[in-house]
TORLUM-970073 format. One record per residue (C-alpha): residue in one letter; x, y, z. Coordinates in steps of 0.2 Angstrom, whole numbers, padded with zeros to 4 digits. Example, Ala and Ser with C-alpha at 12.3 -4.5 7.8 and 13.67 -1.06 7.14 Angstrom:
TORLUM-970073
@resn:A&x:0062&y:-0022&z:0039 .
@resn:S&x:0068&y:-0005&z:0036 .
//
This chain:
TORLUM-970073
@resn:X&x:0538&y:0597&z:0371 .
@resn:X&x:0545&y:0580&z:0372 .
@resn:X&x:0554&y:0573&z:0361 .
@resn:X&x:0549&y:0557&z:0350 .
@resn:X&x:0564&y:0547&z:0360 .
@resn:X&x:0555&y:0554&z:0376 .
@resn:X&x:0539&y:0546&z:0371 .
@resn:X&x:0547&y:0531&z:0367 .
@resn:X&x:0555&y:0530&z:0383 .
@resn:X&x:0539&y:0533&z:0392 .
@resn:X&x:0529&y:0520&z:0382 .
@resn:X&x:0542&y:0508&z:0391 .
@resn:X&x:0538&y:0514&z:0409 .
@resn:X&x:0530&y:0504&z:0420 .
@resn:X&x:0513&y:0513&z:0425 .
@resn:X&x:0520&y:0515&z:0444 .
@resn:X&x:0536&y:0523&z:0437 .
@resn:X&x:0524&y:0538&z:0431 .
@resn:X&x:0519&y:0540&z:0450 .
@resn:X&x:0529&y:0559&z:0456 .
@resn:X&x:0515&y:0564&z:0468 .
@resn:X&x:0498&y:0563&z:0476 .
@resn:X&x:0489&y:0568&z:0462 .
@resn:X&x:0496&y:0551&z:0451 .
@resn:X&x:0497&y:0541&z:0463 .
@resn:X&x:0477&y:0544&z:0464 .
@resn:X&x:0476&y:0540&z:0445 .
@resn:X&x:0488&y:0527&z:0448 .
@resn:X&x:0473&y:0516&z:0459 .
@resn:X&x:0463&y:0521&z:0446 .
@resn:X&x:0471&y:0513&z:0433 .
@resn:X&x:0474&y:0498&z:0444 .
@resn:X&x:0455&y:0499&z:0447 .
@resn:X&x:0450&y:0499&z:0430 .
@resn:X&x:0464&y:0486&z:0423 .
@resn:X&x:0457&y:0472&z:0438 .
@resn:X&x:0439&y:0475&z:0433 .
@resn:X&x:0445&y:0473&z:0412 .
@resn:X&x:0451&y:0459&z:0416 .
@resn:X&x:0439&y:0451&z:0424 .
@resn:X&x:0427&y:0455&z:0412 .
@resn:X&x:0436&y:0444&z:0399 .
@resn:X&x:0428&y:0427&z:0398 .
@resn:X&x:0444&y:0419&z:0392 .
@resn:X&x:0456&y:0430&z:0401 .
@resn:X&x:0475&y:0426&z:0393 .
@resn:X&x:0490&y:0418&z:0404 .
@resn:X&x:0497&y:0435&z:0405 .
@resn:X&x:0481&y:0444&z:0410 .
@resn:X&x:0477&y:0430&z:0424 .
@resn:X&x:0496&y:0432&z:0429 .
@resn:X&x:0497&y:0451&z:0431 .
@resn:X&x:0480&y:0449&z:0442 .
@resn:X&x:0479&y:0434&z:0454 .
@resn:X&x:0468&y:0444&z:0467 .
@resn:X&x:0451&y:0443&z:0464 .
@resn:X&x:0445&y:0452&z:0482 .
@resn:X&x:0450&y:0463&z:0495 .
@resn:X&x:0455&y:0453&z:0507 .
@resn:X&x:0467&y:0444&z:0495 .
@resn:X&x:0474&y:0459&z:0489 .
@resn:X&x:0478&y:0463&z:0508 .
@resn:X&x:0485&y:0447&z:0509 .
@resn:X&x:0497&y:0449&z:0495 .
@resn:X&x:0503&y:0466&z:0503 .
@resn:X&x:0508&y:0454&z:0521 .
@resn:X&x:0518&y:0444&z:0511 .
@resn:X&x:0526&y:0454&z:0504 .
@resn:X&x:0529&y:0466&z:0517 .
@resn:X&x:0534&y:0451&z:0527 .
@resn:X&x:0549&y:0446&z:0515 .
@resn:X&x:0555&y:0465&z:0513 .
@resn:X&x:0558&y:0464&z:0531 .
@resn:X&x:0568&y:0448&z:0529 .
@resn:X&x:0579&y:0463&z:0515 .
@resn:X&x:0575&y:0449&z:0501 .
@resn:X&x:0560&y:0457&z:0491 .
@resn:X&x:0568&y:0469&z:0477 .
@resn:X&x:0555&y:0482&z:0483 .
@resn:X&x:0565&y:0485&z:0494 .
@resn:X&x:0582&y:0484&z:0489 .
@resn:X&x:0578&y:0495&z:0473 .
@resn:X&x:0564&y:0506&z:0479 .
@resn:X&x:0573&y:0518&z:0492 .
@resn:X&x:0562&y:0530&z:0506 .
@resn:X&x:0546&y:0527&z:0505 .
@resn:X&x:0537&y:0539&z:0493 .
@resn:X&x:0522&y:0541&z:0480 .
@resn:X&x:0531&y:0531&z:0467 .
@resn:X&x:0539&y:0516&z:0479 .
@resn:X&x:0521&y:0514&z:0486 .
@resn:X&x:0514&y:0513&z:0467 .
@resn:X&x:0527&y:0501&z:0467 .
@resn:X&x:0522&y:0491&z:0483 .
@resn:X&x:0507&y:0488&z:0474 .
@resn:X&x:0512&y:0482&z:0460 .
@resn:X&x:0522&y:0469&z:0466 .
@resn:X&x:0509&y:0466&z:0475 .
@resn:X&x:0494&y:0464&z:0460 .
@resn:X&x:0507&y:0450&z:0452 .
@resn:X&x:0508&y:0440&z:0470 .
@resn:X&x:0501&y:0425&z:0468 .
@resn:X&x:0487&y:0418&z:0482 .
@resn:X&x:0492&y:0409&z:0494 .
@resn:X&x:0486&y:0410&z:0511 .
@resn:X&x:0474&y:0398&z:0521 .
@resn:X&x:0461&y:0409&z:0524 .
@resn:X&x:0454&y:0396&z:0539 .
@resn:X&x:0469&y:0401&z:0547 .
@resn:X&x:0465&y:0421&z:0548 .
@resn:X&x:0448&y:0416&z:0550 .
@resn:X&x:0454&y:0409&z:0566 .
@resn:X&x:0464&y:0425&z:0569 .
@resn:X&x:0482&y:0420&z:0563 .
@resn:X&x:0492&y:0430&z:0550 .
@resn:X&x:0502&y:0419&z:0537 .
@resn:X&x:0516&y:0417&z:0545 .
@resn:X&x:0508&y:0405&z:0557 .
@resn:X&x:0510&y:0413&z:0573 .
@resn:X&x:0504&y:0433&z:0576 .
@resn:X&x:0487&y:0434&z:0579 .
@resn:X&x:0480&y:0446&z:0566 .
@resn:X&x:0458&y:0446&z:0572 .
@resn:X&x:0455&y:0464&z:0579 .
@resn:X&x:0451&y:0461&z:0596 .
@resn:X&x:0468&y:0451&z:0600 .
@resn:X&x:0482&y:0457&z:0606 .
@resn:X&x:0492&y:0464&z:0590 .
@resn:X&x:0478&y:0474&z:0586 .
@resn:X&x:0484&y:0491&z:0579 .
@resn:X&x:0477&y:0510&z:0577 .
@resn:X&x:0483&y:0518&z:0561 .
@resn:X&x:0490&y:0531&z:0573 .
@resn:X&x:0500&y:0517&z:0581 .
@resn:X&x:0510&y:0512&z:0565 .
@resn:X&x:0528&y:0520&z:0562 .
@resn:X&x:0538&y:0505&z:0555 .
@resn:X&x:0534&y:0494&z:0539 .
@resn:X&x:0531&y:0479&z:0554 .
@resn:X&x:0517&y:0490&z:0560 .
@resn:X&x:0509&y:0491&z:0544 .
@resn:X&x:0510&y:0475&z:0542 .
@resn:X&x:0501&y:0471&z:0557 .
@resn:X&x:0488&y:0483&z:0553 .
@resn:X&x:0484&y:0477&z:0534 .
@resn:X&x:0483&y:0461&z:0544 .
@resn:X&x:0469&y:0466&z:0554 .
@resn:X&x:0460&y:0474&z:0539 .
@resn:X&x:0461&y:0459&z:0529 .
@resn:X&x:0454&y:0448&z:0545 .
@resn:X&x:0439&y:0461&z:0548 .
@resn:X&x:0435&y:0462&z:0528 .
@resn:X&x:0435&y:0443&z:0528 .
@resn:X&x:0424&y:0444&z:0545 .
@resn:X&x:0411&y:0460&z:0535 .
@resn:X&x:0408&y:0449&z:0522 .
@resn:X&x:0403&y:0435&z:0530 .
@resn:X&x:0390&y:0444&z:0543 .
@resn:X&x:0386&y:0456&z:0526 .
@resn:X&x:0388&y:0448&z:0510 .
@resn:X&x:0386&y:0458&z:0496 .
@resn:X&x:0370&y:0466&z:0488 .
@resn:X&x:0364&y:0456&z:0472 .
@resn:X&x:0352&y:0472&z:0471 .
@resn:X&x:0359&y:0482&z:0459 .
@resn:X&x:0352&y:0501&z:0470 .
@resn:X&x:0361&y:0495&z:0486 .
@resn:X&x:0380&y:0497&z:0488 .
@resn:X&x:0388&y:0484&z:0490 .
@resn:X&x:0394&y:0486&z:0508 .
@resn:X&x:0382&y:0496&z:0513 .
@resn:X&x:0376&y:0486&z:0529 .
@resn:X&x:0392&y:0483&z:0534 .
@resn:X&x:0407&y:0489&z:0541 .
@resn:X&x:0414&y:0491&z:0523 .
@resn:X&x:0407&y:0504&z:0510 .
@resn:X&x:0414&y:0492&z:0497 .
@resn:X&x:0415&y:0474&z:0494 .
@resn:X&x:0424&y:0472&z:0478 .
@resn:X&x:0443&y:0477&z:0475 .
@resn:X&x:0440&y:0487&z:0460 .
@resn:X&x:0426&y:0498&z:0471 .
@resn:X&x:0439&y:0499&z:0484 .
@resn:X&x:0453&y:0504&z:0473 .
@resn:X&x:0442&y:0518&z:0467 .
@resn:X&x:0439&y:0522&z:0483 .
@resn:X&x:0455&y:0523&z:0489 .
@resn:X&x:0460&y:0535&z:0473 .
@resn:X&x:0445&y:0546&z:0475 .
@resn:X&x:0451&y:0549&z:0495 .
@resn:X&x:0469&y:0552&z:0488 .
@resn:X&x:0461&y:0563&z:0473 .
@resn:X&x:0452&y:0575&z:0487 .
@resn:X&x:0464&y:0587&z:0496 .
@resn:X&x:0451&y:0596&z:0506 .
@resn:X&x:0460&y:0599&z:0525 .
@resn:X&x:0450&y:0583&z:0533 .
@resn:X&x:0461&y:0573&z:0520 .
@resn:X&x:0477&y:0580&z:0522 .
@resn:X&x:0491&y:0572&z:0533 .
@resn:X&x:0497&y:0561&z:0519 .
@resn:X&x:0512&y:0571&z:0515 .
@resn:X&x:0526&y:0567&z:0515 .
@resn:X&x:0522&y:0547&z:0514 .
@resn:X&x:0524&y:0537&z:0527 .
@resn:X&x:0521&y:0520&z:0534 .
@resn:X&x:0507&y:0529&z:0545 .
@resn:X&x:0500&y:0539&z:0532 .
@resn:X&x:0500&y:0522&z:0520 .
@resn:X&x:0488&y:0517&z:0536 .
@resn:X&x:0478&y:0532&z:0537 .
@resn:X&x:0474&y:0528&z:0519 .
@resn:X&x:0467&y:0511&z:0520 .
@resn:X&x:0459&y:0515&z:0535 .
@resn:X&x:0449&y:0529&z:0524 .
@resn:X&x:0446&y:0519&z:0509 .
@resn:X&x:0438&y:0507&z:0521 .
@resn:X&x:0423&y:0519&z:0524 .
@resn:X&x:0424&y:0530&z:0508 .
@resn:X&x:0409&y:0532&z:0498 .
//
């Protein structure tokens, strides 16, 4: 039994710092999912709140993840000089860094197939357009998350989202969700299912990160 130092220490963890494996790394989206759709149900959200949660979209949320993929390539994001091999907890970790980025990317400019840093085409199509199966380094990822974040943008403008309340939201589309809390769920639901056809996600890697957010993508 633990201890009621060990609680005490645990009530001072970061939810990330809980992550060990698969299984909470699943509960971990889950409680991102629930935390961003909380906050955005408060009217008068407070600075805290609206700090801990700048993305409002997919998309966004993507966008955060290139940025800050971007400068831990560059070796200056403390993701990456604390976090060690990639695992289950430095992935949770990833993400939430990546909740408290704040916006900032013209989204004219990925509209017109450009990534952030001004000059990688990112618009599926173009000629850094990457398979999951392609990506084996943190720059491959963040080329593919790139091209997610430019076909989400692309989805929602050829399929805006439902207002009918018995239609899901990406449901004409080429995404089954078209809010970040559904696709967090989403996400956490795929990890949550072991079944063989979701394997290969063990031991992490930057190609299993892909494999993941190319099935969230679809996963209803």
């Amino acid at each position: 039994m633990p201890t009621s130092r060990d609680l005490e220490d645990l009530e001072d963890l970061e939810p990330w710092q809980l992550v060990h494996c698969r299984a909470d790394f699943a509960t971990y989206l889950r409680f991102l999912a629930r935390d961003g759709e909380r906050a955005r149900s408060d009217p008068e959200p407070d600075e805290h709140t609206a700090r801990r949660l700048p993305h409002t979209s997919i998309d966004g949320f993507l966008w955060g993840w290139f940025r800050l993929l971007g400068s831990g390539l560059d070796g200056t994001d403390s993701v990456y000089e604390t976090a060690g091999p990639l695992g289950w907890r430095e992935l949770a970790h990833q993400l939430d860094a990546v909740r408290t980025t704040p916006p900032g990317f013209d989204h004219e400019s990925a509209d017109r197939g450009f990534g952030p840093d001004g000059d990688a085409r990112a618009a599926p199509g173009s000629h850094v357009d990457i398979e999951p199966e392609q990506v084996d380094t943190a720059r491959d990822l963040r080329r593919y998350i790139a091209v997610l974040a430019t076909d989400f943008a692309r989805d929602r403008r050829e399929h805006p989202v439902s207002t009918d309340p018995g239609e899901a939201a990406g449901a004409d589309g080429g995404w089954a969700h078209g809010t970040l809390s559904d696709w967090l769920e989403a996400w956490s639901a795929w990890i949550g299912d072991t079944s063989p056809s979701h394997g290969h996600v063990d031991p992490v890697t930057w190609r299993s990160v892909a494999r993941q957010l190319s099935a969230a993508r679809v996963y209803e």
